[in-house]
DSSP file (Angstrom, degrees, kcal/mol; ACC not computed):
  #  RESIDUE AA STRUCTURE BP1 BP2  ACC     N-H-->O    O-->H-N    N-H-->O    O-->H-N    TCO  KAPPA ALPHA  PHI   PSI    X-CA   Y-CA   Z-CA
    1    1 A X              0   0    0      0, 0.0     2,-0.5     0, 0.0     0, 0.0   0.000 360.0 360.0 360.0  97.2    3.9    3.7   -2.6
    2    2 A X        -     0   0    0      1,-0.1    41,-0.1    44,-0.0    40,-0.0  -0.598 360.0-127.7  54.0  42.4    4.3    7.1   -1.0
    3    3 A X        -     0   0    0     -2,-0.5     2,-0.3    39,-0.3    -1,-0.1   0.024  33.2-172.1 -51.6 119.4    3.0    7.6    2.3
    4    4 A X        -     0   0    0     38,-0.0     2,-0.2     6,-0.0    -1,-0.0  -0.723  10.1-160.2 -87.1 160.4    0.5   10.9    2.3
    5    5 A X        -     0   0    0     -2,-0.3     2,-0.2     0, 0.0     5,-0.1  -0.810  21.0-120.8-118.7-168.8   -0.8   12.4    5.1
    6    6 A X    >>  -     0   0    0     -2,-0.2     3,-1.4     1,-0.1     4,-1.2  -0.774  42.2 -95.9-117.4-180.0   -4.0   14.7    4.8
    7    7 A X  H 3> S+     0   0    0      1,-0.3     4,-1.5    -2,-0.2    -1,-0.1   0.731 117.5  47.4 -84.2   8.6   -3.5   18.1    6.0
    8    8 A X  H 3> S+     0   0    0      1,-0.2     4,-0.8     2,-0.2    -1,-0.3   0.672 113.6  54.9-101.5  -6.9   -4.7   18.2    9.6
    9    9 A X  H <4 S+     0   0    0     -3,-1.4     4,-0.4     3,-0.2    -2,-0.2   0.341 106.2  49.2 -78.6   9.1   -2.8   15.0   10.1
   10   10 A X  H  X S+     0   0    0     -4,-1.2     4,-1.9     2,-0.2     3,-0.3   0.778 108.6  49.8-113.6 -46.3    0.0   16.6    9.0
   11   11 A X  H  X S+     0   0    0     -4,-1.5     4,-2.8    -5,-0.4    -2,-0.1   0.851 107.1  57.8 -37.0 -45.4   -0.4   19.6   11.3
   12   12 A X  H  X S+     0   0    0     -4,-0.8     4,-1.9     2,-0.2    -1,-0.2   0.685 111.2  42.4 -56.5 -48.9   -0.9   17.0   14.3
   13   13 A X  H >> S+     0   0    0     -4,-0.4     3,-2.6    -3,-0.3     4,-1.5   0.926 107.7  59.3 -74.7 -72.6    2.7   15.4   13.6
   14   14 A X  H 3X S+     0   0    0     -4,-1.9     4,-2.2     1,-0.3     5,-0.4   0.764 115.2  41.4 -22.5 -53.6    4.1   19.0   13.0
   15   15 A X  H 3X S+     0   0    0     -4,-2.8     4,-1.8    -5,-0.3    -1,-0.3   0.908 111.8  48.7 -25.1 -66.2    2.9   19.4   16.7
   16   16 A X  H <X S+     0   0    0     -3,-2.6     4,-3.0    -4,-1.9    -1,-0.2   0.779 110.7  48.7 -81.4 -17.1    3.7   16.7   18.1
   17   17 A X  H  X S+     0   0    0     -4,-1.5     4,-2.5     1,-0.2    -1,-0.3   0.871 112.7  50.2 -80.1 -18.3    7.5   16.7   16.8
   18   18 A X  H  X>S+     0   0    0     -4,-2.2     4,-1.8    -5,-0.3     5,-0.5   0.859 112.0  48.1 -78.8 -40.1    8.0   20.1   17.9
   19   19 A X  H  X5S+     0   0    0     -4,-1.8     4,-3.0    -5,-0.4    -2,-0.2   0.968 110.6  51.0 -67.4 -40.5    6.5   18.9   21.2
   20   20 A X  H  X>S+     0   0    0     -4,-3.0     4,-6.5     2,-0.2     5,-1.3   0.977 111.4  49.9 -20.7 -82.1    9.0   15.8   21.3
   21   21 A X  H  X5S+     0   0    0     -4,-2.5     6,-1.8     1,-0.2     4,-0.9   0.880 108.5  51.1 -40.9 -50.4   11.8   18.2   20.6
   22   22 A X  H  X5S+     0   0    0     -4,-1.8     4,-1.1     4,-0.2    -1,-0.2   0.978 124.3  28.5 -56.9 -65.1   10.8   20.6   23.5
   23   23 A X  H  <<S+     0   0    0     -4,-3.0    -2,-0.2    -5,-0.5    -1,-0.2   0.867 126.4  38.9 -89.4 -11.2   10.6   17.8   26.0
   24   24 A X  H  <5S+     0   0    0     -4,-6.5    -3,-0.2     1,-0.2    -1,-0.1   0.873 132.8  17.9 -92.3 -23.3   13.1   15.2   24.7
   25   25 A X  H  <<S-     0   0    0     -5,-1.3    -3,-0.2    -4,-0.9    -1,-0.2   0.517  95.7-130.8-117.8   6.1   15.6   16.8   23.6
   26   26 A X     <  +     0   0    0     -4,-1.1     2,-0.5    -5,-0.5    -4,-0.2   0.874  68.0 122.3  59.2  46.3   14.9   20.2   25.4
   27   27 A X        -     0   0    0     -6,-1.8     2,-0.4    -9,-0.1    -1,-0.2  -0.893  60.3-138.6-135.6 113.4   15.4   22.0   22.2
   28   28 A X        -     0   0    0     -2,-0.5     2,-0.4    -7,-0.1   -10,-0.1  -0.661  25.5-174.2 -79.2 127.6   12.5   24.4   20.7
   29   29 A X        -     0   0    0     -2,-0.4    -7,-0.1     3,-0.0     2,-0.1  -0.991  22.7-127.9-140.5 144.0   12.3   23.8   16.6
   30   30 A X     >  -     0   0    0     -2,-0.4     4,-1.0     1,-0.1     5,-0.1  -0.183  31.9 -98.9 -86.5-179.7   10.0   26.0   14.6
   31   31 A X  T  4 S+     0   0    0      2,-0.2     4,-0.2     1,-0.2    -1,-0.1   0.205 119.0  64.2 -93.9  10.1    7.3   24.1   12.0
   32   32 A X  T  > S+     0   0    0      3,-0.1     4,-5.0     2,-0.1     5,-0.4   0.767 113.9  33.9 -85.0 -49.5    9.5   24.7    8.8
   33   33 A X  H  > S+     0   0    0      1,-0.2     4,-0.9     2,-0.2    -2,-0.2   0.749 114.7  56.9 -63.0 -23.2   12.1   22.4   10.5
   34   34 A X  H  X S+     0   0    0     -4,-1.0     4,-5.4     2,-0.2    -1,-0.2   0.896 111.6  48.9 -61.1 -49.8    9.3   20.3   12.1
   35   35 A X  H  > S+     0   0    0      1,-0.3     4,-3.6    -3,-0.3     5,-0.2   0.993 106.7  50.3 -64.4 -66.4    8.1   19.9    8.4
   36   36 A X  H  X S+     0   0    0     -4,-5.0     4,-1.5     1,-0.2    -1,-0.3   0.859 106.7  54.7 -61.4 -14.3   11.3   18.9    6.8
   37   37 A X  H  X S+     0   0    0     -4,-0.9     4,-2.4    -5,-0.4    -2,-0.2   0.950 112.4  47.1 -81.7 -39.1   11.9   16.2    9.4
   38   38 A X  H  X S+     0   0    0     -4,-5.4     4,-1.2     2,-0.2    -2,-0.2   0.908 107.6  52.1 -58.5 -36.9    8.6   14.9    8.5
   39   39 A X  H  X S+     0   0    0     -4,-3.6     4,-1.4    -5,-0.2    -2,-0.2   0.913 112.9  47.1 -34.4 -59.2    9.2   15.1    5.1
   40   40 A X  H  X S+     0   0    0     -4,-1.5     4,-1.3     2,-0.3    -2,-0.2   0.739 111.2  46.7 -65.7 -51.8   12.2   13.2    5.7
   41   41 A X  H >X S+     0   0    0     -4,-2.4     3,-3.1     2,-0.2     4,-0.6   0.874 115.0  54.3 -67.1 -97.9   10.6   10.4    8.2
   42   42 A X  H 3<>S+     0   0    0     -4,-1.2     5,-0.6     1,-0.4     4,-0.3   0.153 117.6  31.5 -41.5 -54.0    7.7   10.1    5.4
   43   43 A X  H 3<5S+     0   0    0     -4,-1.4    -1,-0.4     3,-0.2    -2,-0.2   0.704 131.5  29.6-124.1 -45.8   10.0    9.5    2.5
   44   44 A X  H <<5S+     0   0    0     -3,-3.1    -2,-0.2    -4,-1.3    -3,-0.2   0.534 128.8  16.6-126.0  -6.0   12.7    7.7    4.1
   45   45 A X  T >X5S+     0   0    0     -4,-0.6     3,-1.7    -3,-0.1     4,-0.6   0.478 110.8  69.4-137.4 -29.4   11.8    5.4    7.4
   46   46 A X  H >>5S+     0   0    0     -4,-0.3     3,-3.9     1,-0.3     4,-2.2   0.979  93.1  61.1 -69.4 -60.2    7.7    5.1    7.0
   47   47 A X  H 3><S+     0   0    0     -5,-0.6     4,-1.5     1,-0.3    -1,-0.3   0.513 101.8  49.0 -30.6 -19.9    8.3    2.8    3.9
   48   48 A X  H <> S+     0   0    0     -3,-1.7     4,-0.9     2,-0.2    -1,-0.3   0.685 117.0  43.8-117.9 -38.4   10.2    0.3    6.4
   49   49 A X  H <X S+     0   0    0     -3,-3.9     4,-2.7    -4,-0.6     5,-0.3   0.867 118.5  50.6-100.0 -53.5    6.7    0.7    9.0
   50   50 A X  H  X S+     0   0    0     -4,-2.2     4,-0.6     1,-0.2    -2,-0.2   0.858 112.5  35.0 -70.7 -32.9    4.7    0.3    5.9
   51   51 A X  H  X S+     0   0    0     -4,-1.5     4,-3.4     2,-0.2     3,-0.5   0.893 116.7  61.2 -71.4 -43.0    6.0   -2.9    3.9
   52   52 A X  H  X S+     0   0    0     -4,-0.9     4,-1.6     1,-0.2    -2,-0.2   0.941 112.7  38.4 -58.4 -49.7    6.6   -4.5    7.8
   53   53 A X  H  X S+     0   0    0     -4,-2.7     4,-1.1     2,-0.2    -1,-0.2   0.478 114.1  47.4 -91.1 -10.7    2.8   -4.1    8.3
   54   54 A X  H  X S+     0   0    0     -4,-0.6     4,-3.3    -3,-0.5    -2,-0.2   0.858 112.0  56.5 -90.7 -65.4    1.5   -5.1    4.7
   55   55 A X  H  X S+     0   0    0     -4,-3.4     4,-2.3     2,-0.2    -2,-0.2   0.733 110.1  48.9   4.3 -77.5    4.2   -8.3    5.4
   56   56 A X  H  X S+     0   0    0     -4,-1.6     4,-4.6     1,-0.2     5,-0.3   0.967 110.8  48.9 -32.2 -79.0    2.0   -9.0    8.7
   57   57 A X  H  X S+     0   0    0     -4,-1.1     4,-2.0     2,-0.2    -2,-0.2   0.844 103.4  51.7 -35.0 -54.4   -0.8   -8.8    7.0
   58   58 A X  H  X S+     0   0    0     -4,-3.3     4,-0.8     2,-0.2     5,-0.4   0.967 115.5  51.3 -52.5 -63.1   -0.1  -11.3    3.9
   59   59 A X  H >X S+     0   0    0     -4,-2.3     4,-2.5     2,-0.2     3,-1.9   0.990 107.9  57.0 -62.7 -55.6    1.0  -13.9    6.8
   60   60 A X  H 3X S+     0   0    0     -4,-4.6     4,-0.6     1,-0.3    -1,-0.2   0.952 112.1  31.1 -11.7 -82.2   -2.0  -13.2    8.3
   61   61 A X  H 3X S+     0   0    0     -4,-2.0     4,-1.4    -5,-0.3    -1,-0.3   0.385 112.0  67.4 -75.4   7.5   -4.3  -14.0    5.9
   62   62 A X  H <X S+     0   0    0     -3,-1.9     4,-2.4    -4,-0.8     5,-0.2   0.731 105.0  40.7 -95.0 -42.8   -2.2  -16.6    4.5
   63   63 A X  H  < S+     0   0    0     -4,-2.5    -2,-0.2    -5,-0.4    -1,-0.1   0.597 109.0  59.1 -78.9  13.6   -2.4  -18.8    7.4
   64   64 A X  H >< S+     0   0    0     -4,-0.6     3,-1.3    -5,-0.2     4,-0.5   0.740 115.1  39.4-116.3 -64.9   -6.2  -18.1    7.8
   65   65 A X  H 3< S+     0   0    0     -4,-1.4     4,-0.4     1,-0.2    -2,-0.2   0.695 102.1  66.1 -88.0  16.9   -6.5  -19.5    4.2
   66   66 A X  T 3< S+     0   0    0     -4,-2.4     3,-0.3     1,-0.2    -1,-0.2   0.805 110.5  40.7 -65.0 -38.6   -4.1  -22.0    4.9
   67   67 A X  S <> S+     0   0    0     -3,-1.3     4,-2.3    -5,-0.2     5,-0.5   0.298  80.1 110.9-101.8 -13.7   -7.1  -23.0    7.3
   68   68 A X  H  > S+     0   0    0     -4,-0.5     4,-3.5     2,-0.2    -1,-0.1   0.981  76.5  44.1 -47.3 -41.4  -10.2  -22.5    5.1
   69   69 A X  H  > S+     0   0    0     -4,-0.4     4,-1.1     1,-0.3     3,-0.4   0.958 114.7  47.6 -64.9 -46.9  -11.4  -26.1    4.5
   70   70 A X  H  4 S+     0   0    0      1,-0.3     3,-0.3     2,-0.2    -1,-0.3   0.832 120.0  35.3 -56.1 -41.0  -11.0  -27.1    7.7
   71   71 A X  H  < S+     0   0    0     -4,-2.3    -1,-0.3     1,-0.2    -2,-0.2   0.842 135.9  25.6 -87.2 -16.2  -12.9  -23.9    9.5
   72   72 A X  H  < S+     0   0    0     -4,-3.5     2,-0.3    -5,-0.5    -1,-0.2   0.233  92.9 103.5-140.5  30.3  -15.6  -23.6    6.3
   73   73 A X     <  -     0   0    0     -4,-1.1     2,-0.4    -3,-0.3    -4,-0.0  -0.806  44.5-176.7-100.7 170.0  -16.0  -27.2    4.6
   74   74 A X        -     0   0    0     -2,-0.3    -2,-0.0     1,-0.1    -4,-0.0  -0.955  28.5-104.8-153.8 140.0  -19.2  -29.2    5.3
   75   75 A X        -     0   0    0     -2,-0.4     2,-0.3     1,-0.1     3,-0.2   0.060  23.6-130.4 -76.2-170.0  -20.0  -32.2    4.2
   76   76 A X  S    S+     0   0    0      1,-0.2    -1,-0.1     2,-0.0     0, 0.0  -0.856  83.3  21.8-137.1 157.1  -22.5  -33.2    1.5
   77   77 A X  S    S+     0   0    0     -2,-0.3     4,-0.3     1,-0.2    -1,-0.2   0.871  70.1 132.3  48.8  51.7  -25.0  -35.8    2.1
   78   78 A X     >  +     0   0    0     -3,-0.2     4,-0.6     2,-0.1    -1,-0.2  -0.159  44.9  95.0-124.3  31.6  -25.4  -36.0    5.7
   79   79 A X  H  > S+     0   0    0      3,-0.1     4,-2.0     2,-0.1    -1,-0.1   0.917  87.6  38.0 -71.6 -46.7  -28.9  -35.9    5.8
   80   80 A X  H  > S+     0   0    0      2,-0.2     4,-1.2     3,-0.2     5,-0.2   0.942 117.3  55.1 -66.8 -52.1  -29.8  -39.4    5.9
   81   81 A X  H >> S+     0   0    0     -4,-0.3     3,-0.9     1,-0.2     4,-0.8   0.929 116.7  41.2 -19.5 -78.9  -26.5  -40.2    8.5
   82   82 A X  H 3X S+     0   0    0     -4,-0.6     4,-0.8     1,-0.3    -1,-0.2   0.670 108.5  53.2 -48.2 -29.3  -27.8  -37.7   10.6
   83   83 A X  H >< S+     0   0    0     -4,-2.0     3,-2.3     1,-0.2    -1,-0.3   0.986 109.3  55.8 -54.4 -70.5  -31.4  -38.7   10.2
   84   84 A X  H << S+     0   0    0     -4,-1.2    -2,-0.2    -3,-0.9    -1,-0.2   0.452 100.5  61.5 -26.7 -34.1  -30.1  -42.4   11.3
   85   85 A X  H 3<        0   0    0     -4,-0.8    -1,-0.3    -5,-0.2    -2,-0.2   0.904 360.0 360.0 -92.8 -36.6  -28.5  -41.1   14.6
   86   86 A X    <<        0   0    0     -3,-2.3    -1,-0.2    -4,-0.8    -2,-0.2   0.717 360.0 360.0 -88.5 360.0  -31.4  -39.8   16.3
């Protein structure tokens, strides 16, 4: 699956890598070159962010219904018990 971005986030990275470049590496790169290195992240390293965080997720929710009876059963026919107790 393809990571998009929409186009004012994609402006907002262009930014920010040219602003990254300027202060980390003390090197000024214009927004075609900004672009292809986002192009290039998107396509080739985001997939590796995105599968680790869908991953997370799946183990998440697995151990959460790993846990369902216990956190959402209730018992049947506890009226009368309960009646009995007070």
């Amino acid at each position: 699956m393809a990571i998009e971005l929409t186009a004012q986030e994609m402006a907002d990275a262009i930014q920010s890598l040219k602003k990254y470049f300027s202060t980390e590496v003390g090197e000024e790169i214009g927004d075609l070159r900004a672009k292809l290195l986002l192009d290039y992240f998107l396509k080739e390293l985001a997939p590796l962010a995105y599968n680790r965080g869908v991953q997370d997720g799946e183990e998440f929710l697995r151990k959460r219904l790993e846990d369902l009876p216990a956190t959402c059963f209730e018992a049947p026919f506890t009226y009368w018990t309960a009646k009995k107790k007070r």
